[in-house]
BALUM-472918 format. One line per 5 residues: number of its first residue (from 0); their letters; for each residue x, y, z of C-alpha. Coordinates in nm, 3 decimals, padded with zeros to 5 digits. Layout:
BEGIN
NUM> a> X:Y:Z  ...
END
This chain:
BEGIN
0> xxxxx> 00.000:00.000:00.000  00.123:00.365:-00.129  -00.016:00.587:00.161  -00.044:01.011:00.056  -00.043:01.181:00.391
5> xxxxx> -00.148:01.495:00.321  -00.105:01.853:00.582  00.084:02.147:00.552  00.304:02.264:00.832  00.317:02.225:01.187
10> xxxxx> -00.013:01.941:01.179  00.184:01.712:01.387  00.271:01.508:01.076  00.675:01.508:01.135  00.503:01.306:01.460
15> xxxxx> 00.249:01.071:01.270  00.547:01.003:00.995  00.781:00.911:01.290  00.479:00.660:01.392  00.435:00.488:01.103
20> xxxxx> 00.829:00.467:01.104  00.786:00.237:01.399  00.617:-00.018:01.179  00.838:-00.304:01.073  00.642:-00.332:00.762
25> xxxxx> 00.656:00.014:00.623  00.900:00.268:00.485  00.841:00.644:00.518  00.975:00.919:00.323  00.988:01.247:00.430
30> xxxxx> 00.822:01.585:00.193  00.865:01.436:-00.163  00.823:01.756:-00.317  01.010:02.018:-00.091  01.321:02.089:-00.319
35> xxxxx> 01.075:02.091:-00.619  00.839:02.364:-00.478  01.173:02.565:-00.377  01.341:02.558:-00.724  00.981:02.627:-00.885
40> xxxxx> 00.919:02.905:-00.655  01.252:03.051:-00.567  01.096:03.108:-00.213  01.312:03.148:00.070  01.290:02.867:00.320
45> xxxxx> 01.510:02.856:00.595  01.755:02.605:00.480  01.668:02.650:00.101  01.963:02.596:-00.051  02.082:02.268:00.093
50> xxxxx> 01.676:02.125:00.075  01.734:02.192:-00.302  02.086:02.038:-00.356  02.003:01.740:-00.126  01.610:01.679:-00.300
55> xxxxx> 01.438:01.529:-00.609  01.422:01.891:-00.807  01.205:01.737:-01.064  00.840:01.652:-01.014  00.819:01.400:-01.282
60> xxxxx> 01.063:01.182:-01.029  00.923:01.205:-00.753  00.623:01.119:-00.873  00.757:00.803:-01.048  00.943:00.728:-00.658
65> xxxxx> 00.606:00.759:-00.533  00.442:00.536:-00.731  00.719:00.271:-00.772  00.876:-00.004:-00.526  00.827:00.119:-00.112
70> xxxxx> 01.204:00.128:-00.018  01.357:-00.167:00.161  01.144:-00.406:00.028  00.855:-00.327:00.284  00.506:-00.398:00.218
75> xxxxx> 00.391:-00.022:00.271  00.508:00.304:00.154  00.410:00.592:00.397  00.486:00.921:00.233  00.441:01.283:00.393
80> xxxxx> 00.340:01.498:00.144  00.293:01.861:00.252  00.029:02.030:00.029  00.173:02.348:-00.042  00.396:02.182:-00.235
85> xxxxx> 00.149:02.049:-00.476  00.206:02.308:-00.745  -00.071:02.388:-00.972  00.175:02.260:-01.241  00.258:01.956:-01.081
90> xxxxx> 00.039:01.687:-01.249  -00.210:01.527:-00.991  -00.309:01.212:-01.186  -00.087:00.977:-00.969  -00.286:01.020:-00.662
95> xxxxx> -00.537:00.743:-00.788  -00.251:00.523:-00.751  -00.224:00.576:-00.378  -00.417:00.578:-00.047  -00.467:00.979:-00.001
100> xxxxx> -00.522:01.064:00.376  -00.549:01.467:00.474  -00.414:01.512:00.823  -00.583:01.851:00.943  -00.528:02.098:01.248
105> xxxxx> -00.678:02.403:01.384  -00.541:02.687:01.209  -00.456:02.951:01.508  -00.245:02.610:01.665  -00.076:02.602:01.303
110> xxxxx> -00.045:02.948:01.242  00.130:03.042:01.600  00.366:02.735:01.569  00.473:02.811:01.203  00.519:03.195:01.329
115> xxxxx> 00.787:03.052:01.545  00.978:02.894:01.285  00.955:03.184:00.981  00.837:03.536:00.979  00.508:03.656:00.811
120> xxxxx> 00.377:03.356:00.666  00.097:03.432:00.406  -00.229:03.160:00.329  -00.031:03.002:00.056  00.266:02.889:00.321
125> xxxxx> 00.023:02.713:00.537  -00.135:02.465:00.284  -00.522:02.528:00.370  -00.679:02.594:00.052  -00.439:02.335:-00.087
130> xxxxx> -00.529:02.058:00.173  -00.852:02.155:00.088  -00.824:02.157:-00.312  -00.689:01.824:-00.296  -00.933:01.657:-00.109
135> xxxxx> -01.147:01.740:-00.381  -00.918:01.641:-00.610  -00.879:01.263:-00.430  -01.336:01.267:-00.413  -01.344:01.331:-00.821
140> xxxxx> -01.114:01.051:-00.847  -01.397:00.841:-00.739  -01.179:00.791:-00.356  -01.369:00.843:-00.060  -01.035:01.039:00.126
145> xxxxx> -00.983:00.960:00.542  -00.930:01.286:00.733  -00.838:01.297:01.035  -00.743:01.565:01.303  -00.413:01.626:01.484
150> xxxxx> -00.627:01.686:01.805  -00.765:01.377:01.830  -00.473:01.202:01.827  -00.296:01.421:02.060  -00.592:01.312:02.286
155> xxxxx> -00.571:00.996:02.243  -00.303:00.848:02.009  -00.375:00.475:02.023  -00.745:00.490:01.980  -00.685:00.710:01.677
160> xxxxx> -00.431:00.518:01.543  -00.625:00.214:01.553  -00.927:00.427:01.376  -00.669:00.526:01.091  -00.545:00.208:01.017
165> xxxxx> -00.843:-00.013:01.044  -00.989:00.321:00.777  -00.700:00.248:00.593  -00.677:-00.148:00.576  -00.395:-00.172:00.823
170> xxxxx> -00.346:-00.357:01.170  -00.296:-00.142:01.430  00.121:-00.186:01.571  00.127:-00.094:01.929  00.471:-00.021:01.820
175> xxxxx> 00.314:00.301:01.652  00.306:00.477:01.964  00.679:00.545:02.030  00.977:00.610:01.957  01.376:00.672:02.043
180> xxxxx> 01.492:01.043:02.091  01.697:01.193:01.846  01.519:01.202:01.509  01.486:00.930:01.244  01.707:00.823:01.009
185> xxxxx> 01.425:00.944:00.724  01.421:01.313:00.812  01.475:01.549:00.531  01.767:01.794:00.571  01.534:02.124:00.668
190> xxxxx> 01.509:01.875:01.002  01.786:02.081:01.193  01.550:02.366:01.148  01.159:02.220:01.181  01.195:01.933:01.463
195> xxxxx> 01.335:02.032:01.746  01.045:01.926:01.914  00.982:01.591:01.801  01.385:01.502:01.844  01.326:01.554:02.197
200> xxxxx> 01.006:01.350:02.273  00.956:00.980:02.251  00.599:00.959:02.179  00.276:01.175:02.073  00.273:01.509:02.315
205> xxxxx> 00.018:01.531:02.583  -00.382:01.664:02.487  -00.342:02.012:02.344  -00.480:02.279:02.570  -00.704:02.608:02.463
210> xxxxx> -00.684:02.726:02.137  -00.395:03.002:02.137  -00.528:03.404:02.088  -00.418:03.611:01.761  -00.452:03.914:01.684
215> xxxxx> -00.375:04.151:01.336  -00.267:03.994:01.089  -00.254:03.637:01.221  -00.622:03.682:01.336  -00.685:03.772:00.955
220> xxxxx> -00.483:03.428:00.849  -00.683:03.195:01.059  -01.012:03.348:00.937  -00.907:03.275:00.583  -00.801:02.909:00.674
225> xxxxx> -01.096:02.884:00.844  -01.316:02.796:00.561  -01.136:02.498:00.437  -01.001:02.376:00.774  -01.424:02.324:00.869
230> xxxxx> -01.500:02.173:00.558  -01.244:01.904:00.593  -01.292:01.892:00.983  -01.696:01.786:00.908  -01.548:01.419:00.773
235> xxxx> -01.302:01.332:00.991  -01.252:01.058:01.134  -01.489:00.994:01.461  -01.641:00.679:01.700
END
């Protein structure tokens, strides 16, 4: 199985990759597309340069990686796709080759987390109309797409866990739950930058408390996330 997990930054998907990870039948790989999106772009990530030297610059090869062979030999290919990086010119037909899943989170817990990381992010850094367009995308294909929401599993990682995978066709691996400090041998480069957090834990972080306040001109991003954060959050998964 070819699994698309779809979120843009900050979702708790460096976490959910390093899960799946765990899994002695599955190989992960980690952002596909991120030195694609920077050459294409010419944005300036923190990191940029070396994501682009050390990456797959051209779409047409990733895609073919994502569709071929999971590395290792391992029944199950677990990719973390953020969907920013999705480029309008970046054909879409090989997602009905693969199991597309759209990890979502609140969008004033994304937006003050990314804010940490890089300055004055605009909508089109955080992946929310994106996340949003794809899921689409993955419906029209005829797919009937899982969501499911970084709170949740926060809350209660091995009950959602076993709701993903049984939604997915998977057992559930208790192994899923944890893992060593230090990082995984599957990070991308831009790692150094993005994961301090998740280096230094060993497992899923605690519940997440109240939603944090913004004000100017993050108040005005979450209101335009908004929108397609709901529409995704009405189909998640549930009991």
């Amino acid at each position: 199985m070819r699994i698309a997990m779809w979120s843009g930054p900050r979702n708790l998907s460096t976490a959910l990759m390093y899960a799946f990870a765990q899994r002695a039948d599955c190989a992960v790989w980690d952002e596909p597309f991120y030195a694609a999106y920077l050459e294409q772009t010419g944005l300036d990530h923190p990191m940029g340069k070396a994501i682009i030297t050390a990456g797959d610059r051209d779409p047409k090869d990733v895609i073919t990686k994502c569709l071929g062979p999971a590395p290792g030999g391992k029944a199950h290919f677990y990719q973390k796709h953020m969907t920013q990086h999705m480029l309008p010119e970046i054909d879409r037909g090989w997602m009905s080759d693969v199991t597309n899943v759209f990890l979502i989170r609140h969008p004033a817990r994304v937006i003050a987390s990314y804010a940490a990381k890089r300055e004055d992010p605009v909508p089109d850094d955080l992946g929310f109309r994106q996340q949003f367009e794809l899921y689409e995308y993955a419906r029209a294909l005829g797919q009937t797409p899982v969501v499911i929401d970084s709170f949740d599993i926060r809350a209660d990682p091995r009950t959602s866990l076993t709701r993903l995978c049984k939604a997915i066709g998977l057992a559930f691996d208790p192994a899923m739950l944890g893992w060593a400090k230090g990082g995984n041998i599957n990070d991308g480069v831009w790692a150094a930058h993005w994961y301090g957090a998740v280096h230094g834990s060993t497992g899923f972080a605690g519940a997440e408390g109240p939603l944090p306040e913004l004000s100017g001109e993050y108040a005005w991003l979450c209101g335009q996330a908004m929108p397609y954060y709901e529409a995704l959050a009405g189909s998640k998964l549930a009991d």
